[in-house]
N, C-alpha and C positions, 0 to 999 in steps of 0.2 A: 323718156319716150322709148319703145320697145323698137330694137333691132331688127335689122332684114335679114337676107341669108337662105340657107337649101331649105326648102319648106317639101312635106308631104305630101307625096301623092292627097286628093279629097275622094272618101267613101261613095259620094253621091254627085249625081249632075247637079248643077244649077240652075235658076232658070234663066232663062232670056231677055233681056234689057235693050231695049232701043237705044242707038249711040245718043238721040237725045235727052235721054232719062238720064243716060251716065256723065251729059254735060255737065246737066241738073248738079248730081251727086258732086263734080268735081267742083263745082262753086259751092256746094253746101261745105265742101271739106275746106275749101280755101275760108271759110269766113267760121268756120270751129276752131281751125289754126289759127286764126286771126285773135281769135277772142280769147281762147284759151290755150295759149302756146305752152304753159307750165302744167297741164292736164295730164294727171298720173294717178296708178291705182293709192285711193286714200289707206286702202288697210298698211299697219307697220309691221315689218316684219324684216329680219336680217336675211333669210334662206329660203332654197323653197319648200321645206316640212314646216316652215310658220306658218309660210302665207299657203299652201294648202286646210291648216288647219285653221287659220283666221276668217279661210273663205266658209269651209263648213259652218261655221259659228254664225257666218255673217246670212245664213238663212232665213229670210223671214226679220233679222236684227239689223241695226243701222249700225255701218263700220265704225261711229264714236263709240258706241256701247261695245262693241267688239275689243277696239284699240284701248278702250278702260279695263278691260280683263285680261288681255292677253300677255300684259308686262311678268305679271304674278304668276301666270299660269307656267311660258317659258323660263322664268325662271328656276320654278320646281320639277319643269319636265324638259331640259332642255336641247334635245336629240328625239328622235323616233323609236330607240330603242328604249328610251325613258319613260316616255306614252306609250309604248308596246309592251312593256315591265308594268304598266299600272291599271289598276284595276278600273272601270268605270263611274267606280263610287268615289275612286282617291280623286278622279278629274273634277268631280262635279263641285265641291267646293269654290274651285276658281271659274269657275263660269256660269255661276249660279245667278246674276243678274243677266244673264242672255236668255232667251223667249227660245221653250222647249231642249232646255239643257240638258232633260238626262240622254234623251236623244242623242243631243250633239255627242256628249260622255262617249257613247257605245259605237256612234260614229268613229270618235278621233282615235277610238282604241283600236277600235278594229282596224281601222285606215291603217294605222300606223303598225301593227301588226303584219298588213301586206305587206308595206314596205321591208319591214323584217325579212320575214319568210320568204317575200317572192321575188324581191329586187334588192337584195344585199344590202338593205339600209340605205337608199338611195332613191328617192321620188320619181319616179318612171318619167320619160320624155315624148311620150308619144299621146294621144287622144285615148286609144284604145288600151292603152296599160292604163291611164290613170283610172278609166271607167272600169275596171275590174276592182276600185275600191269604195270601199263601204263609204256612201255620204258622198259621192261623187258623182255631178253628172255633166253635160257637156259645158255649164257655164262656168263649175268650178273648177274645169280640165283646162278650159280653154283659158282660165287667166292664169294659173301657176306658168302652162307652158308660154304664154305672151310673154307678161313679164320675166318669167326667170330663166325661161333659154329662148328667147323669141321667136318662137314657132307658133306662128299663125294660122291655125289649124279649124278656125272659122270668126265668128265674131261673137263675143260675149254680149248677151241679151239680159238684163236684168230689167226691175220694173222700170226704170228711167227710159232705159233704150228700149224696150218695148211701145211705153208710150206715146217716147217723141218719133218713133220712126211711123206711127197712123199721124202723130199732129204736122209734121213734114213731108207726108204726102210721099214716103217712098216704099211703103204701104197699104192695104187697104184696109179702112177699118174694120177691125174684129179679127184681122190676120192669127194665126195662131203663134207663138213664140218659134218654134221650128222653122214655120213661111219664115217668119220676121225676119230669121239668121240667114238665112240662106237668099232673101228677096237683097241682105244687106254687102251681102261675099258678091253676091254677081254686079250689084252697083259700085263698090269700091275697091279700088286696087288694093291686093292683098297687102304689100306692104303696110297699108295704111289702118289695118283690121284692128290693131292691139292701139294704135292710137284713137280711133272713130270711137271704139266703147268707151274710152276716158272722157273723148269731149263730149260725149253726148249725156253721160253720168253727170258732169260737170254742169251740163248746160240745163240739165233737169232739177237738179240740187239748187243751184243758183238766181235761175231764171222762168223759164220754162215748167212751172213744179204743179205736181196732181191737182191742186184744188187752189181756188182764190188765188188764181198765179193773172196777174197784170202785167202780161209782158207784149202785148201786140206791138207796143212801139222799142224794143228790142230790135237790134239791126237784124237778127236771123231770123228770130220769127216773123215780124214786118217782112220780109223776102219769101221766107218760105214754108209760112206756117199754116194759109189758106184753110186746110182740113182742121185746124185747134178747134173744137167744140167750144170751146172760151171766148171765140173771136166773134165780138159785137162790137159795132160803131161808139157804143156808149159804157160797154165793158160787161162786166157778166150779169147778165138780165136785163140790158136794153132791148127799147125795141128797135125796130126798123128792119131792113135784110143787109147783110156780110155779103162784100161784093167777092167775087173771085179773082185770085190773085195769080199774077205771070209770073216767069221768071226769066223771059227773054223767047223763048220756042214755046212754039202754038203748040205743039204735041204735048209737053209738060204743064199744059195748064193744070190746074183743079178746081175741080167744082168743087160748093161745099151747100149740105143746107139752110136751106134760105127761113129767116125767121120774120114772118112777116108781122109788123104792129096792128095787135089789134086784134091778132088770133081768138078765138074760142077758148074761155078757160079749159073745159076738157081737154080740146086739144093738143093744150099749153101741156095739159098737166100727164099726158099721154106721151108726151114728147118728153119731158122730163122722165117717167118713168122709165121708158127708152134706154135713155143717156145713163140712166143709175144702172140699168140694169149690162148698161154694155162695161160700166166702169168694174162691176161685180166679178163679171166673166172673165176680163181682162185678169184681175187680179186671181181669180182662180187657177186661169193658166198659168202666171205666175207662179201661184203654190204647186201647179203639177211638176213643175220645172225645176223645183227646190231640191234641193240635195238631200232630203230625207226622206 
């Protein structure tokens, strides 16, 4: 779990949360801790010039295909000044099973290059030094500095946490990734920022997951997952209407769409198109978000 300690001044205001939204949040966190108390970032990595470059790698790739190439890789490069010595072509060998590798290649070199030139060989500690390098942007700034000097300097957003935070109803659907992080900093105590991305990653891999996920009787989503687009009495593509769920305060309710049985095929098929196409967007913001 990621440490407390003097945290930075933040760049921007946040928004404003009713203390009963932040109730909300503080039982959502009570029962992610509950669930997943050993929730830690999956990539492997000994320092923080690995896990900066695991995280580049990890754009767009899932951390197992990451964590299968990056043994071989550190081994043959295994300093900043060794990726900063090497060309982009010597890289791409070892990470040739990752999706959009010469990219990452010219990525880690250049990355690692700032680190040379601009910071004596040493991975910058701040948000704004890391975003001054190549293949970096605030979600891969924001986990090198969580976990490896625990500075919590916002909330790491990837597609899990983007997700679950419309199916948890602590934002609104279609929110943009940016909202998302900052809708997620003003509901949770900062302390808790480098931990929240872990369970919520965890809980999206595990449980909670993009498509054909059967989790309504799940103790978190049963509690608080009301807005899930998944959420049918009879599971995904029954009919009937999805009642609205509480979570103790009438201001924290949520509504959700109601699917009535018996609909109008067009309409059916209108509403689907909808949902596919909100699924689309989502994941496009996603890629706008991406480190390359």
């Amino acid at each position: 779990m990621s440490a407390g300690g003097a945290q930075p001044a933040l760049p921007f205001a946040l928004p404003r949360v009713s203390a009963a939204a932040r109730r909300r949040a503080e039982r959502l966190l009570a029962a992610l801790r509950r669930d997943y108390p050993g929730a830690v970032c999956e990539l492997h990595y000994t320092g923080p010039h690995e896990l900066l470059v695991a995280t580049i790698l990890s754009a767009q790739s899932t951390d197992a295909g990451v964590n299968k190439a990056t043994p071989a890789l550190f081994a043959a490069f295994p300093s900043p000044a060794h990726l900063a010595g090497a060309t982009p072509e010597q890289i791409e060998p070892y990470i040739r099973t990752i999706g959009l590798y010469r990219n990452k290649a010219r990525s880690i070199h250049e990355a690692m290059k700032g680190v040379m030139e601009r910071f004596g060989g040493q991975v910058p500690r701040t948000m704004e030094e890391l975003l001054t390098l190549r293949g970096v942007a605030r979600k891969t700034a924001g986990v090198v500095l969580s976990n490896c000097f625990g500075v919590h300097a916002g909330v790491v957003v990837d597609t899990h946490v983007h997700r679950l935070a419309q199916r948890l109803g602590l934002v609104a659907r279609g929110a943009s990734v940016a909202k998302t992080e900052r809708a997620l900093m003003a509901l949770f105590p900062r302390p808790a920022w480098g931990d929240l991305s872990h369970m919520l990653i965890w809980h999206g891999r595990r449980a909670c997951k993009a498509r054909g996920s059967a989790c309504a009787d799940q103790a978190i989503c049963a509690e608080f997952g009301a807005r899930c687009e998944l959420r049918t009495p009879g599971g995904r593509g029954a009919g009937g209407i999805v009642p609205a769920q509480t979570s103790g305060d009438r201001s924290t309710r949520t509504s959700v769409q109601l699917r009535i049985k018996g609909a109008p095929a067009k309409a059916a098929k209108r509403a689907a198109a909808r949902g596919e196409k909100s699924n689309k967007d989502q994941a496009k913001r996603a890629r706008q978000e991406s480190n390359l």
